[in-house]
C-alpha positions in Angstrom: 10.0 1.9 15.6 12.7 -0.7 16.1 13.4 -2.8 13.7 16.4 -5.5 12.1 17.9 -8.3 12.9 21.1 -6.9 12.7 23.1 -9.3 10.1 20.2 -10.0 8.2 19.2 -6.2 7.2 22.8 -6.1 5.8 21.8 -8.9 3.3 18.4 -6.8 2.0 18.0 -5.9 -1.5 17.5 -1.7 -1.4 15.3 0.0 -4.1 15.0 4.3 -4.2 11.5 4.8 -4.9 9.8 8.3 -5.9 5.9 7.3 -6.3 3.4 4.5 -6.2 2.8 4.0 -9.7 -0.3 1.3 -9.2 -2.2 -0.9 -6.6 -3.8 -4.3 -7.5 -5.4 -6.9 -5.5 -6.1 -10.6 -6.7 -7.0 -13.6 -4.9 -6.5 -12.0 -1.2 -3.2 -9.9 -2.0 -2.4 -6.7 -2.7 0.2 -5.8 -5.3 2.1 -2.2 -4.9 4.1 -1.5 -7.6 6.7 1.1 -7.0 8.8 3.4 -9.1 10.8 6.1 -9.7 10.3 9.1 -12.0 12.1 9.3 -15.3 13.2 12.4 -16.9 10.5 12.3 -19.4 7.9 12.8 -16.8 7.2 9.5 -17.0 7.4 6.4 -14.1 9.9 3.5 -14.3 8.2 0.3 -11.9 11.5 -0.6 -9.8 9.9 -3.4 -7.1 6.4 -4.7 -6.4 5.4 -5.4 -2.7 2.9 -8.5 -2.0 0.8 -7.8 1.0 -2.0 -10.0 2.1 -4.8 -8.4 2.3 -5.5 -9.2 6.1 -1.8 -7.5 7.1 -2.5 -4.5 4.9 -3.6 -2.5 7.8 -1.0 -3.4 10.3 1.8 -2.9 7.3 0.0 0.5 6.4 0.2 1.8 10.2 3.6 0.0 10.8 5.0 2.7 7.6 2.8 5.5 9.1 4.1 5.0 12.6 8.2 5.2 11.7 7.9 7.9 9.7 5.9 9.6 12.6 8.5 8.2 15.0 11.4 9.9 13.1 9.4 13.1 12.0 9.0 13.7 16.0 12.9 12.6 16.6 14.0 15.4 14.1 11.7 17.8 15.4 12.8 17.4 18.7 16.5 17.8 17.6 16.1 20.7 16.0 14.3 22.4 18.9 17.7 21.1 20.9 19.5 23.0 18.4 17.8 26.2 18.3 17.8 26.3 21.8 21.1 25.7 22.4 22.3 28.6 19.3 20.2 30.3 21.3 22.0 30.4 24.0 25.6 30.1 22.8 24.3 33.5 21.2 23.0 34.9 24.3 26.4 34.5 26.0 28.5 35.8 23.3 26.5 38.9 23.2 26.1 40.9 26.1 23.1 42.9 26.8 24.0 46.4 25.9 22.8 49.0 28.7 20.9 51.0 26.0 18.9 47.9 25.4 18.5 46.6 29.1 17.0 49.9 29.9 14.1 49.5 27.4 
């Protein structure tokens, strides 16, 4: 998923979320209020999205299909890496002829 436009993303006001804490819709907009867990066991709100309702779906998926994007980009990576430990171990230690034999 690409996304920015570069100098503006710089300028964007950046919020650590934990949970959704509610989700509210009035006159053709959703409300998602998000927050972040407190040490009591409780939720703090930090931020509230507005969505209109017709773009929920497409905002929805849009979420879905980053997260999938990068979920498949570290998997991918990390079969690169085993693969190539595997090898770099494979050449550092020789078959021994007790083992080839087997």
């Amino acid at each position: 998923m690409q996304g920015g436009n570069g100098m503006a993303d710089e300028n964007l006001d950046e919020h650590f979320v934990e949970l959704v804490s509610s989700v509210s819709h009035a006159n053709g907009v959703f409300r998602i209020t998000l927050a972040q867990q407190v040490e009591s066991g409780t939720s703090r709100p930090i931020t509230r999205l507005l969505i209109p309702a017709n773009q929920l779906q497409a905002v929805l998926r849009g979420v879905a299909d980053g997260a999938n994007e990068i979920r498949e980009k570290l998997k991918s990576q990390a079969a690169d890496t085993a693969g190539k430990d595997a090898a770099a171990s494979a050449k550092k230690k020789p078959a021994s002829k007790a083992a080839a034999k087997k």
